[in-house]
Backbone as CSV, one residue per row, in Angstrom:
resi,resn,N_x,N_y,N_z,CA_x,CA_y,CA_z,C_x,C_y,C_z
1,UNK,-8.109,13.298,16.541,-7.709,11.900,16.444,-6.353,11.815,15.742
2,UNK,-5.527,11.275,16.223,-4.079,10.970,15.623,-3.822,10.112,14.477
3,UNK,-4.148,10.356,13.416,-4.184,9.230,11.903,-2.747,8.825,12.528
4,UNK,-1.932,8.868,12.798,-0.905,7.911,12.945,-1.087,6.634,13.336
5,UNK,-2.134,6.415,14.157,-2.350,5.335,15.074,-2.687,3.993,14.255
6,UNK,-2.843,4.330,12.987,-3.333,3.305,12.309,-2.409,2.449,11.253
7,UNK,-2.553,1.579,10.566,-1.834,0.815,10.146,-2.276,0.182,8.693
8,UNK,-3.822,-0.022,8.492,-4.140,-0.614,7.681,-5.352,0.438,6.911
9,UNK,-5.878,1.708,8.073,-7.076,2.146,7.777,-6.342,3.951,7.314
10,UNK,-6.968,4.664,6.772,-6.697,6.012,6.483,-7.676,6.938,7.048
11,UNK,-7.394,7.832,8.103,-8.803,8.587,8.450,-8.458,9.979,8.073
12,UNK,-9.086,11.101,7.927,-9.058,11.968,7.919,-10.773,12.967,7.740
13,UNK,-10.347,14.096,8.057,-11.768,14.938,8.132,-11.932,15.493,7.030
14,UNK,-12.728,14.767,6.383,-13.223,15.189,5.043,-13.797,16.537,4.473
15,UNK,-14.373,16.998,6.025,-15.032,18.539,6.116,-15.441,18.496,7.688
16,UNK,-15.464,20.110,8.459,-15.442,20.285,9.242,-17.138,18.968,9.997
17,UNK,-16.900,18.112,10.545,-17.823,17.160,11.391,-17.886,16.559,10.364
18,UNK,-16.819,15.719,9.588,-16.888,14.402,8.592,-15.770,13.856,8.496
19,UNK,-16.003,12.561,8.834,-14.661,11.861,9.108,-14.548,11.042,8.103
20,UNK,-13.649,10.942,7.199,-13.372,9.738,6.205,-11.827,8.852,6.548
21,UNK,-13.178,7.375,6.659,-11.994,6.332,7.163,-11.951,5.146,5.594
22,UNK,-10.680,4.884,5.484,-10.503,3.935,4.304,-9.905,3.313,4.704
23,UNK,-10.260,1.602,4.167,-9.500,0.844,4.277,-8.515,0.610,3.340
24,UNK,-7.109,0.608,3.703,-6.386,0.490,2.825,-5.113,-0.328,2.969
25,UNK,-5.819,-1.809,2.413,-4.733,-2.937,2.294,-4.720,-3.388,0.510
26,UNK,-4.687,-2.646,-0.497,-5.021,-2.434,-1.665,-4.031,-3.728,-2.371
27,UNK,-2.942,-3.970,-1.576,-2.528,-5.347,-2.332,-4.072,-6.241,-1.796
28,UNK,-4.688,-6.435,-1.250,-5.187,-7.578,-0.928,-6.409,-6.936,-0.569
29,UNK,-6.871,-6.254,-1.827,-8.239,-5.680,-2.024,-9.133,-5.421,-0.982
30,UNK,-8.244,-4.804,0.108,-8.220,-4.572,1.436,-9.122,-4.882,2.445
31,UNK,-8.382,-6.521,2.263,-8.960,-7.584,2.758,-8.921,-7.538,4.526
32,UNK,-9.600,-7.769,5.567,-9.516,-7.775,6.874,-8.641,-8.357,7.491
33,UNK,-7.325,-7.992,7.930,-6.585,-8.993,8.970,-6.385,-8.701,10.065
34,UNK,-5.617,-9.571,11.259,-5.980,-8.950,12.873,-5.724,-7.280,12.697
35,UNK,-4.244,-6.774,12.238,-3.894,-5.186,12.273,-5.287,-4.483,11.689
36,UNK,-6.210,-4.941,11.000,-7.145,-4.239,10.824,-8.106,-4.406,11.711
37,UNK,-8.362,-5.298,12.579,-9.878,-5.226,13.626,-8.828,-4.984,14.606
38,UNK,-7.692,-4.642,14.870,-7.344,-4.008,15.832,-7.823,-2.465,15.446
39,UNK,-7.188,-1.890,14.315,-7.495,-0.717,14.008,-9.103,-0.124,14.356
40,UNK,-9.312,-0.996,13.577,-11.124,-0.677,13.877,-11.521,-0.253,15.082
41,UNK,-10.979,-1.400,15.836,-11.459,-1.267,17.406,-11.011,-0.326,17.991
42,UNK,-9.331,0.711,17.650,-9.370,1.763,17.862,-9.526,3.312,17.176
43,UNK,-10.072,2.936,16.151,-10.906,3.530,15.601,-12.548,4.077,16.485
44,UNK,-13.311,2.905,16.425,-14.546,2.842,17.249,-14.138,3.307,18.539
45,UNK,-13.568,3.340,19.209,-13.269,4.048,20.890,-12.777,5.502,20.621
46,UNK,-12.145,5.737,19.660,-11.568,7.447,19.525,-13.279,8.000,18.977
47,UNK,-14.240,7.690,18.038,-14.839,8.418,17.834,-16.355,8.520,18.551
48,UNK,-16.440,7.042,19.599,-17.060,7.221,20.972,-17.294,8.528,21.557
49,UNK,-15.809,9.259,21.832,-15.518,10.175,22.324,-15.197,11.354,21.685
50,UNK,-15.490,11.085,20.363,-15.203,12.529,19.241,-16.449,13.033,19.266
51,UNK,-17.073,14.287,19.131,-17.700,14.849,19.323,-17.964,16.191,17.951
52,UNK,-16.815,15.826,17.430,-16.348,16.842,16.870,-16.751,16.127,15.297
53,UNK,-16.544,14.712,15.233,-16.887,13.577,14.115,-18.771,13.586,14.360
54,UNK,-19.043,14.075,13.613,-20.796,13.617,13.568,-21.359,12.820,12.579
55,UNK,-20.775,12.527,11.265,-21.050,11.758,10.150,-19.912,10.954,9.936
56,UNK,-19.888,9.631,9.932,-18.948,8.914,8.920,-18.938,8.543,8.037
57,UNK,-18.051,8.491,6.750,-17.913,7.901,5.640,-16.853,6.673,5.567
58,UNK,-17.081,5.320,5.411,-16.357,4.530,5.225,-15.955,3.809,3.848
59,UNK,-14.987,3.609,2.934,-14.806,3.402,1.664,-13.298,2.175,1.136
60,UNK,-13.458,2.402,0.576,-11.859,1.462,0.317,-11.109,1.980,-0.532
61,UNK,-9.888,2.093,-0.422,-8.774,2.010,-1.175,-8.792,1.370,-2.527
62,UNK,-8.394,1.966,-3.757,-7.822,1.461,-4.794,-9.480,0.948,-5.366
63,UNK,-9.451,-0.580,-5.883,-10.626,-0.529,-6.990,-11.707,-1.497,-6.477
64,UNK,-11.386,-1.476,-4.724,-12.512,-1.919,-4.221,-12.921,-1.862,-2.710
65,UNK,-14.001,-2.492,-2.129,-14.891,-1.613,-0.675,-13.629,-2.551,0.121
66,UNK,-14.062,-3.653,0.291,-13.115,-4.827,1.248,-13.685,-6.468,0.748
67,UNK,-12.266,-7.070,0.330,-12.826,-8.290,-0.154,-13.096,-9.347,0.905
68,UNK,-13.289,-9.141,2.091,-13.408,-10.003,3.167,-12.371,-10.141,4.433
69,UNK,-12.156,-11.070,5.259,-11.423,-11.474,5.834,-10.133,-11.926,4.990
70,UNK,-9.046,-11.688,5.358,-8.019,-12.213,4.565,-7.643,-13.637,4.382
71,UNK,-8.058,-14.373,4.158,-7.858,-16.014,4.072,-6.437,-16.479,3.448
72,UNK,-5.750,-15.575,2.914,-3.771,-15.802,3.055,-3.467,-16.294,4.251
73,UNK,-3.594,-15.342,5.439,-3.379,-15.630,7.029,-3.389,-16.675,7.695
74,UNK,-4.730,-17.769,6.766,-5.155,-18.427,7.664,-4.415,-19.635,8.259
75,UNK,-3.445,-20.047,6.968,-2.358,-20.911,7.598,-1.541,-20.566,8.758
76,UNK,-0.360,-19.209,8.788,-0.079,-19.361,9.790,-1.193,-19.041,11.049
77,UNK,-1.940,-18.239,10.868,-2.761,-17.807,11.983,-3.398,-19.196,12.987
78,UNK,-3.108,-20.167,12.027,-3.908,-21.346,12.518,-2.704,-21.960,13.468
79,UNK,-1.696,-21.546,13.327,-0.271,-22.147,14.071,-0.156,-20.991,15.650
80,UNK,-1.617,-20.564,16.091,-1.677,-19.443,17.073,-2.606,-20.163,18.166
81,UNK,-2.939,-19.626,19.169,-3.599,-19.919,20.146,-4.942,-19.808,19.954
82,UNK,-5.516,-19.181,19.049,-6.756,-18.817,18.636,-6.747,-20.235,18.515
83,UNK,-6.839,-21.099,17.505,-7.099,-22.376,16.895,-6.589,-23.458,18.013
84,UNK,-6.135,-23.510,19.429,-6.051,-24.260,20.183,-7.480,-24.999,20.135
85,UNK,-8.400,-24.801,20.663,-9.307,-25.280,20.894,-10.765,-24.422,20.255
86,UNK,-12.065,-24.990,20.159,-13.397,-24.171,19.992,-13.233,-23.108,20.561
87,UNK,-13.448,-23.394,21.923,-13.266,-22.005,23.189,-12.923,-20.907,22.671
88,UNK,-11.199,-21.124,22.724,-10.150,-20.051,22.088,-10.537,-19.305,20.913
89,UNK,-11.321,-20.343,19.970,-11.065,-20.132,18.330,-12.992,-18.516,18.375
90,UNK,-13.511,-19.247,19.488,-14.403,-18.559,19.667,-14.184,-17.062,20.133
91,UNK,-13.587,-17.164,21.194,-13.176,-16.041,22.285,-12.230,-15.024,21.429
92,UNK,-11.334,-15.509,20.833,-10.488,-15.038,20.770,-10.173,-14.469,18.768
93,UNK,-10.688,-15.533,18.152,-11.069,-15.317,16.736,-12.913,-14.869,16.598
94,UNK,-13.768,-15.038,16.262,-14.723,-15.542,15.575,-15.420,-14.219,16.714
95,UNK,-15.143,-13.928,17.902,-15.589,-12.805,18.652,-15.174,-11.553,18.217
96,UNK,-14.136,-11.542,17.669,-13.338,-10.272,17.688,-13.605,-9.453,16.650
97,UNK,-13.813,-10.603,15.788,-14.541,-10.140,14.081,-16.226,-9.729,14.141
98,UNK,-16.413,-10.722,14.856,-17.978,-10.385,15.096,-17.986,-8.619,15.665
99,UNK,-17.417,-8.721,16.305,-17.522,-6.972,17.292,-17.372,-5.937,16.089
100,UNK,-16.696,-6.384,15.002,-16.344,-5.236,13.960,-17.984,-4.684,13.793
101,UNK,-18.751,-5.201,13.482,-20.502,-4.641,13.150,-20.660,-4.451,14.198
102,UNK,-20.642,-4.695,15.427,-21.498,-4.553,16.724,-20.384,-3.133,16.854
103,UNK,-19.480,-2.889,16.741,-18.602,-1.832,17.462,-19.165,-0.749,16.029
104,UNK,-19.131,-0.442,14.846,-19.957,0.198,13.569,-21.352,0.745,13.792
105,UNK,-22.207,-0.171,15.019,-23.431,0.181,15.081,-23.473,0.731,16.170
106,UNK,-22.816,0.675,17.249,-22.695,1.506,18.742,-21.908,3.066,18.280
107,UNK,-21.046,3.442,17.296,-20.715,4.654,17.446,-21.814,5.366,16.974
108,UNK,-21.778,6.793,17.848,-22.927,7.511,17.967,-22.750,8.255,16.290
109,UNK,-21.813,8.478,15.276,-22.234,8.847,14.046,-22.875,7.783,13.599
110,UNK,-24.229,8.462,12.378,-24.501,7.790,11.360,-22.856,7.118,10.142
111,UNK,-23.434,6.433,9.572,-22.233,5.638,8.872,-22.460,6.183,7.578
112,UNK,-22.131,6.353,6.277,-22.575,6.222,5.279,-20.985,5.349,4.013
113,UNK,-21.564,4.325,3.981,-20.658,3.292,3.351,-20.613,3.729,1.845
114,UNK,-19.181,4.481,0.964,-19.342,4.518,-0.535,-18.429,3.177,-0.934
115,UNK,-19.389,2.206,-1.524,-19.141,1.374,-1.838,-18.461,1.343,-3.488
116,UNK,-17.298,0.871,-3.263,-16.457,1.822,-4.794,-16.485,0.307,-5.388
117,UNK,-16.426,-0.874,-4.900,-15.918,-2.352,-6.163,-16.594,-3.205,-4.834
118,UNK,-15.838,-4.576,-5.284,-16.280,-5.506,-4.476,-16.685,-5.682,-2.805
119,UNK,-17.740,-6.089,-2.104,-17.772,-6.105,-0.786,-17.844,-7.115,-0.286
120,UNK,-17.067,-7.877,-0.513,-17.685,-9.119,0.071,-16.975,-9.714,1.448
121,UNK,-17.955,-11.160,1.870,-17.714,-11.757,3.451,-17.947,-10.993,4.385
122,UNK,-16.944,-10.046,4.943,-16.769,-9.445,6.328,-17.125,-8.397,5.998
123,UNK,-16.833,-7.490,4.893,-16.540,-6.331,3.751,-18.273,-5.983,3.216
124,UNK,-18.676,-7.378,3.259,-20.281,-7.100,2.726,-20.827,-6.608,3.983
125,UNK,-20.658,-7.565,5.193,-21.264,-7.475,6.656,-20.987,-5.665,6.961
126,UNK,-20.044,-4.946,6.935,-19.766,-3.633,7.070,-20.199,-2.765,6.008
127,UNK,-20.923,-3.000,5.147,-21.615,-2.501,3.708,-22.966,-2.821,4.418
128,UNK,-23.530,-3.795,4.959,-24.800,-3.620,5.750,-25.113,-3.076,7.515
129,UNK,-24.503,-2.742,7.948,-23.768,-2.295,9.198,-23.864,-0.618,8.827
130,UNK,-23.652,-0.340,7.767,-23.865,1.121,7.696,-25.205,1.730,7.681
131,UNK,-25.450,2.675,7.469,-26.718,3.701,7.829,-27.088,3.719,6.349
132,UNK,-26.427,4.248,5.652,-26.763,4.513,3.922,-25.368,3.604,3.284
133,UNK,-25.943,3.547,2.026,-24.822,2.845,1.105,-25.100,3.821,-0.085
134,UNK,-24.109,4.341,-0.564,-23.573,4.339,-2.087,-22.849,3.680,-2.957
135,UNK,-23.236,3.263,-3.892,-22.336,2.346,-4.854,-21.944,2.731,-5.680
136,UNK,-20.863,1.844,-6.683,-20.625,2.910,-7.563,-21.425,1.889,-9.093
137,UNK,-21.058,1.618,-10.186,-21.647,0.961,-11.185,-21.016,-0.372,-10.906
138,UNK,-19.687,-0.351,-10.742,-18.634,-1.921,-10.652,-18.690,-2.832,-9.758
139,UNK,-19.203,-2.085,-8.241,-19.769,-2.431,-6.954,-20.585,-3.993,-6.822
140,UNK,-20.031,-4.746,-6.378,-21.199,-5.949,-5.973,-20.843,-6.513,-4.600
141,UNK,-21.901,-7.616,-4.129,-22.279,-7.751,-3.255,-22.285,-9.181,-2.656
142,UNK,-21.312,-9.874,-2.266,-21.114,-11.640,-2.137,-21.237,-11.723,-0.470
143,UNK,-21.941,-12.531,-0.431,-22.086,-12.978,1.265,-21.601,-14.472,1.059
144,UNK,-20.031,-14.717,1.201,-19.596,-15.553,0.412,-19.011,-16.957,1.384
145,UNK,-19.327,-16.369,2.785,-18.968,-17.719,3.981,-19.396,-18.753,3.667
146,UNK,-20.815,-18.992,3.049,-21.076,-20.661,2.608,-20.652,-21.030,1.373
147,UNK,-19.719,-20.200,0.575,-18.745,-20.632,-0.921,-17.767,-21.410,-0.412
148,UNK,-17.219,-20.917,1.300,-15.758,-21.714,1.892,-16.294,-22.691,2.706
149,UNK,-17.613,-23.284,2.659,-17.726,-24.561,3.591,-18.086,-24.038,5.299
150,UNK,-18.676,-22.592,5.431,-18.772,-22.085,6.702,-20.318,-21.709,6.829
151,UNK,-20.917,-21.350,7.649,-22.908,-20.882,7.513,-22.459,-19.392,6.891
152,UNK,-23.843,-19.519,6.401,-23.691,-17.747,5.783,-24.027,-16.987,6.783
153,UNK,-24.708,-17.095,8.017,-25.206,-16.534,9.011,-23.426,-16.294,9.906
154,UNK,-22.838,-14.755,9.352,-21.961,-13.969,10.085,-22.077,-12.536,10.238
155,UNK,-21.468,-12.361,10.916,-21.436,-10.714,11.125,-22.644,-10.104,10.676
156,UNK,-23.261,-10.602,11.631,-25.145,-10.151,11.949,-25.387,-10.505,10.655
157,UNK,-25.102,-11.053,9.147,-25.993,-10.957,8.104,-27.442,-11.642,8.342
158,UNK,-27.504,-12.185,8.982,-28.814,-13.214,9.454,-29.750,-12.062,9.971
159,UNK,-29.252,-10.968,10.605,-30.170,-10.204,10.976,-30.102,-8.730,10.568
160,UNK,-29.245,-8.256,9.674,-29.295,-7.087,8.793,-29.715,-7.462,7.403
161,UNK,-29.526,-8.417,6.608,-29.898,-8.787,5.598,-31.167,-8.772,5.710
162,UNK,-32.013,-9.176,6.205,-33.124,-9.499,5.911,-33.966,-8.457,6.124
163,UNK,-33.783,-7.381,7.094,-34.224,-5.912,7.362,-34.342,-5.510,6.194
164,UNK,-33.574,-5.250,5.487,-33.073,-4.716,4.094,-33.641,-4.805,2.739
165,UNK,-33.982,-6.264,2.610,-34.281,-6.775,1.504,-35.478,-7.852,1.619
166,UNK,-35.668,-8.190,2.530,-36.593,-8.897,2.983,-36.258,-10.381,3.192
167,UNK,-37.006,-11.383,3.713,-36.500,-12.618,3.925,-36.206,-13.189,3.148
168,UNK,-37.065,-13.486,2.333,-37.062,-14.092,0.736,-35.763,-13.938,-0.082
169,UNK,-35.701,-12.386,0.080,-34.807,-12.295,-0.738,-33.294,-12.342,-0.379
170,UNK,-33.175,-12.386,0.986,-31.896,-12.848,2.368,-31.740,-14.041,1.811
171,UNK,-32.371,-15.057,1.724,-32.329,-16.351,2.118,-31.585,-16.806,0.612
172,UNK,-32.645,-16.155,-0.272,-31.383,-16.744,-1.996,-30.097,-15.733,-1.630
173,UNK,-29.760,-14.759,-1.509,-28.576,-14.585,-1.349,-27.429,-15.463,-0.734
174,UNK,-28.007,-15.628,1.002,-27.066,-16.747,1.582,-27.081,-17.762,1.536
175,UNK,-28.054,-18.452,1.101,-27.707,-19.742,0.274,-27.149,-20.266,-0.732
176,UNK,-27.352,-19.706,-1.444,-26.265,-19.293,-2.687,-24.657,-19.017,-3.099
177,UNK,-24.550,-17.990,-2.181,-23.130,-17.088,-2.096,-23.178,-16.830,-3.350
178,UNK,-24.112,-16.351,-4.088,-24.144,-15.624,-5.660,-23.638,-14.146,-5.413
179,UNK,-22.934,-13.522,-6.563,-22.901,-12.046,-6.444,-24.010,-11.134,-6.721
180,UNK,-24.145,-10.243,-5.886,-25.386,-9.385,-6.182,-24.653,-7.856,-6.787
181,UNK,-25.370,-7.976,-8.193,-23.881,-6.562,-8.625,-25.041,-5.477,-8.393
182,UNK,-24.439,-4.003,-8.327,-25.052,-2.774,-8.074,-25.943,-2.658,-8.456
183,UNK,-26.433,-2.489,-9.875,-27.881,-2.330,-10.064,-29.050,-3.090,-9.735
184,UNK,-28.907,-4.746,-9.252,-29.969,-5.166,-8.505,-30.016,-5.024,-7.201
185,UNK,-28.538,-4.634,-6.714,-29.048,-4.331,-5.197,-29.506,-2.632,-5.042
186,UNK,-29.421,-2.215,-6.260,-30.166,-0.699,-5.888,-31.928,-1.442,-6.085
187,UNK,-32.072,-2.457,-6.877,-33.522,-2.424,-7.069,-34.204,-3.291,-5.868
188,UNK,-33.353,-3.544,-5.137,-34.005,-4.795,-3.997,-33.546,-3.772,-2.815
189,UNK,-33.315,-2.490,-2.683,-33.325,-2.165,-1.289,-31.646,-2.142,-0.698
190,UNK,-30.798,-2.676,-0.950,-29.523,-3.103,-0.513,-28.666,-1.988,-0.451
191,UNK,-28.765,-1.007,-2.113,-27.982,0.082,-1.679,-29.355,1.811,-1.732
192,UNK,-28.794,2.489,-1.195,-29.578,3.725,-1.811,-29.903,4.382,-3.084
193,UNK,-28.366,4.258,-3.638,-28.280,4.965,-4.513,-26.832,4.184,-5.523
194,UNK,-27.105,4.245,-7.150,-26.039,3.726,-8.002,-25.625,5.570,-8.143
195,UNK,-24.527,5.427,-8.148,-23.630,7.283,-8.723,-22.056,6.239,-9.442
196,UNK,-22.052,7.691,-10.257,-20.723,7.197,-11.295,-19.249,7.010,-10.383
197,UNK,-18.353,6.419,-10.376,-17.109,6.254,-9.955,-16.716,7.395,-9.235
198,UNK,-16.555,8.274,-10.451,-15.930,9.231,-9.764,-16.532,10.905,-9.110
199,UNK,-17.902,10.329,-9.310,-18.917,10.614,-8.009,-19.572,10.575,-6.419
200,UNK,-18.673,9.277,-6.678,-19.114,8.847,-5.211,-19.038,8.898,-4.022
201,UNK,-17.505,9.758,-3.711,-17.332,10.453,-2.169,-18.172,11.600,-2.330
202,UNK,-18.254,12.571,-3.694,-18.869,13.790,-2.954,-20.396,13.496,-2.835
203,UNK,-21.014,12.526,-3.408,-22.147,12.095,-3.359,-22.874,11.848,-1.597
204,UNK,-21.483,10.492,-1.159,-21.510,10.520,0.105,-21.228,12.395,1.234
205,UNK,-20.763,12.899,0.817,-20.404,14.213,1.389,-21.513,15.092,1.374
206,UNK,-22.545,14.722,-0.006,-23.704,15.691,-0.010,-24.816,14.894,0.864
207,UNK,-24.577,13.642,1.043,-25.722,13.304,2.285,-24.974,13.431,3.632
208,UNK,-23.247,13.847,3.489,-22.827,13.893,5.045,-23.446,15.749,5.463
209,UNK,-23.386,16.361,4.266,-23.818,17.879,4.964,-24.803,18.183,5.290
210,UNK,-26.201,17.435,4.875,-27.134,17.184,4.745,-27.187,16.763,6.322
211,UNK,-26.825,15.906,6.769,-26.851,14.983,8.164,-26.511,16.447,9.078
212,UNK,-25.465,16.708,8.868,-24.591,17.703,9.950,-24.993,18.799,9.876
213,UNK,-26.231,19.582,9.061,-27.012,20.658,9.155,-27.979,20.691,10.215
214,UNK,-28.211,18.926,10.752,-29.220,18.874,11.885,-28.680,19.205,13.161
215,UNK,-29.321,18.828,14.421,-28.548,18.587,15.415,-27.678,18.029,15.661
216,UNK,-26.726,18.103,16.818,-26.124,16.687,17.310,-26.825,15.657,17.814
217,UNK,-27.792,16.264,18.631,-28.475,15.424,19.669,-29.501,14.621,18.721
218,UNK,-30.236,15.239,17.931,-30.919,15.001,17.364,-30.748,13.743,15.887
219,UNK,-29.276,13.916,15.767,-28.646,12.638,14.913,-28.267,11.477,15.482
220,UNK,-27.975,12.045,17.230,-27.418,10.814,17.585,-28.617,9.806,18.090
221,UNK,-29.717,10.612,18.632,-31.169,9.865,19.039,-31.762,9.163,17.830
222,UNK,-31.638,9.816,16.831,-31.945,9.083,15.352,-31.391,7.551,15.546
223,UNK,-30.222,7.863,15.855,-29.603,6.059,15.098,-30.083,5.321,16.361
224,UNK,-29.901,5.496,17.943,-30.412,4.739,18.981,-31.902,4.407,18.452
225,UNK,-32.798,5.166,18.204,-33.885,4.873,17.618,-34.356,4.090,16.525
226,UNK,-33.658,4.312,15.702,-33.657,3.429,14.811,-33.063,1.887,15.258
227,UNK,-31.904,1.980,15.886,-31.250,0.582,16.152,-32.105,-0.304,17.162
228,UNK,-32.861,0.455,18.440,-33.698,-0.079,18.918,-35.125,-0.523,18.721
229,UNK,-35.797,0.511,17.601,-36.766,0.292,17.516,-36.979,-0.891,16.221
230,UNK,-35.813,-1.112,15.480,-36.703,-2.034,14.317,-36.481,-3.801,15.089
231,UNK,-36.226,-3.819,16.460,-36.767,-4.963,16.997,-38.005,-4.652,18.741
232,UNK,-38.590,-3.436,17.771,-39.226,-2.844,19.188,-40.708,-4.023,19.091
233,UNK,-40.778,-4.480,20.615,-41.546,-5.298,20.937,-43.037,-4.995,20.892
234,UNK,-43.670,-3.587,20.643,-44.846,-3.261,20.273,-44.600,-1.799,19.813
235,UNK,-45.802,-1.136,18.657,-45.678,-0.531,19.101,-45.393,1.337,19.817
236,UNK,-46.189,0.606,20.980,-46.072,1.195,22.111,-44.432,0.964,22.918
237,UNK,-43.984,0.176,22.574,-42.269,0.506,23.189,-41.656,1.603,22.416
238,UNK,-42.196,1.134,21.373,-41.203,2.404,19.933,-41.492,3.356,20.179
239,UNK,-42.858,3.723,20.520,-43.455,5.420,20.844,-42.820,5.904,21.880
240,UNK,-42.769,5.067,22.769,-42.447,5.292,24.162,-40.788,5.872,24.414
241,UNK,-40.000,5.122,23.710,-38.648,5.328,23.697,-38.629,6.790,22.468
242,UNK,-39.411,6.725,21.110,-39.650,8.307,20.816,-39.777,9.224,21.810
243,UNK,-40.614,9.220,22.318,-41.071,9.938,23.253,-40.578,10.490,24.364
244,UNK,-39.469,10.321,24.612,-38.501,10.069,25.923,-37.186,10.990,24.944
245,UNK,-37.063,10.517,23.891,-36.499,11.145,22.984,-36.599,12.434,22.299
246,UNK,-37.855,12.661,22.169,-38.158,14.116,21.987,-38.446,14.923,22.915
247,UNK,-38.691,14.440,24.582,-38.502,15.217,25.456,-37.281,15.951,25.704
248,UNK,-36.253,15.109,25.621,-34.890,15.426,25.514,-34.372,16.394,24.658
249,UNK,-35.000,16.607,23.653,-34.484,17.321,22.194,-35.231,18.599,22.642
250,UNK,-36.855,18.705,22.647,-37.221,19.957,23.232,-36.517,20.784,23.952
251,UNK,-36.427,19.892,24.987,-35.403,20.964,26.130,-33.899,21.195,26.143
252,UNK,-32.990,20.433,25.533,-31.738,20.588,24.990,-31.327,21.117,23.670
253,UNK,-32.065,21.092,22.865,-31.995,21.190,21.826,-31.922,22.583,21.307
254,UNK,-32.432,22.587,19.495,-32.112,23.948,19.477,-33.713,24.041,18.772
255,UNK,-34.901,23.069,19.199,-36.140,23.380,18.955,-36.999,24.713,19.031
256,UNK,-37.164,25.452,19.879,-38.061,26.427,20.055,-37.112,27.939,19.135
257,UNK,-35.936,27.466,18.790,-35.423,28.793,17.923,-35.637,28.367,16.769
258,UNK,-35.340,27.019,16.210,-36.134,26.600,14.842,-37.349,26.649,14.023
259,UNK,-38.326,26.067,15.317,-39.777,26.898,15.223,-39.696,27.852,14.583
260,UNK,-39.139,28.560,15.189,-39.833,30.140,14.617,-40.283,31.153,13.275
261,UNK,-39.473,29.836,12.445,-39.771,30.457,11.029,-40.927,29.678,10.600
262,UNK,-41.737,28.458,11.123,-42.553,27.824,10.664,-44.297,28.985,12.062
263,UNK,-43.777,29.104,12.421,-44.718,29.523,13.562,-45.381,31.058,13.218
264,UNK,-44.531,31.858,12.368,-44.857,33.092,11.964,-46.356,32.954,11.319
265,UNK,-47.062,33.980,11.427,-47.716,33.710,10.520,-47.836,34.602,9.006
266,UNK,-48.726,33.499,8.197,-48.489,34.162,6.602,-48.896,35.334,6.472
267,UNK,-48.112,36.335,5.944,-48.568,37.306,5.425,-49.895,37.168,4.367
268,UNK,-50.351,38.261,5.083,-52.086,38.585,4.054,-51.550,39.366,2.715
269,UNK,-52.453,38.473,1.824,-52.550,38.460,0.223,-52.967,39.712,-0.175
């Protein structure tokens, strides 16, 4: 992948099948603007096709994850065609941002988000969009669209939030737009794990080697599985799509040479 291509984001291979992408707009607590969901978006299409990327790590620049959408912009941006009409403002704004989680959850790596300072708005939505979260102690958590007069229901939070933490506890968050700092979202489910500051990439790195000791095939059926099954309609769909899944792995895979150290039998006492 050509790190040149980018503008706002930093990628590089952290270790052989680990890709570390940062956002880095650090004046503006590297806040989301179009050059960045452009980036993203070509970001998400290069590692479609990377093969070579099996784990991601996503993080931020300087002393925090991403403080949202950039709301500086919004004046002139509003002097653009986007803001012509609903339609436009839909199609052309409010779609494009939305795709940032939907394009996060279609690449075939697992994600693992080290959440270093603040995540909030768009920044939180991509802090739940990931596979694992690490935080660090300073780390918190604002789902902050209904603080600006907008629904809190964006960038899927309506339907990753609540996976997570449960309804109950979704619902005071986005109603609210309160901050949720690191140590209660380690106790409600939100992150995995609290690690010290300057712990926290290799932290993320010891669950990326961990990941990349498995298969390929076998990581990438993980996340389809997972993404499909926690709205699986019985179930018998969930088994079923397992099942179809581990046929695949048997025979492609590197199963029947793995076996073999569990299949021996024990030596007599």
């Amino acid at each position: 992948m050509d790190t040149k291509m980018f503008t706002t984001l930093t990628f590089s291979k952290a270790e052989p099948g680990v890709g570390l992408v940062t956002m880095n707009r650090q004046e503006r607590l590297n806040a989301i603007n179009p050059a960045m969901v452009q980036d993203f978006e070509t970001l998400f299409a290069a590692l479609a096709q990377d093969e070579t990327i099996r784990v991601l790590i996503l993080t931020g620049a300087g002393r925090g994850f991403c403080s949202g959408a950039d709301l500086s912009d919004v004046t002139d941006y509003r002097q653009t065609e986007v803001f012509t009409d609903p339609e436009c403002y839909l199609r052309l704004g409010q779609e494009r941002y939305g795709r940032l989680v939907l394009g996060l959850r279609a690449i075939p790596q697992p994600v693992i988000a080290a959440v270093n300072g603040p995540a909030a708005g768009a920044g939180f939505c991509l802090a739940l969009a990931s596979d694992v979260r690490f935080a660090s102690p300073g780390a918190y958590f604002i789902a902050s669209f209904i603080n600006i007069g907008l629904s809190a229901g964006e960038l899927g939070t309506t339907y990753l939030l609540p996976r997570l933490v449960g309804l109950a506890r979704a619902a005071e968050i986005l109603y609210t737009g309160r901050k949720v700092p690191a140590e209660e979202a380690e106790r409600m489910g939100l992150v995995n794990r609290i690690v010290a500051a300057e712990s926290l990439l290799e932290t993320a790195l010891v669950c990326a080697r961990q990941m990349i000791a498995k298969s390929p095939g076998g990581l990438r059926l993980t996340k389809r599985a997972l993404d499909r099954n926690v709205d699986a309609q019985s179930l018998q769909e969930a088994v079923d799509f397992e099942n179809r899944n581990q046929a695949l792995m048997v025979f492609s895979g590197e199963f029947f040479k793995l076996i073999q150290a569990f299949a021996k039998q024990p030596e007599k006492q």
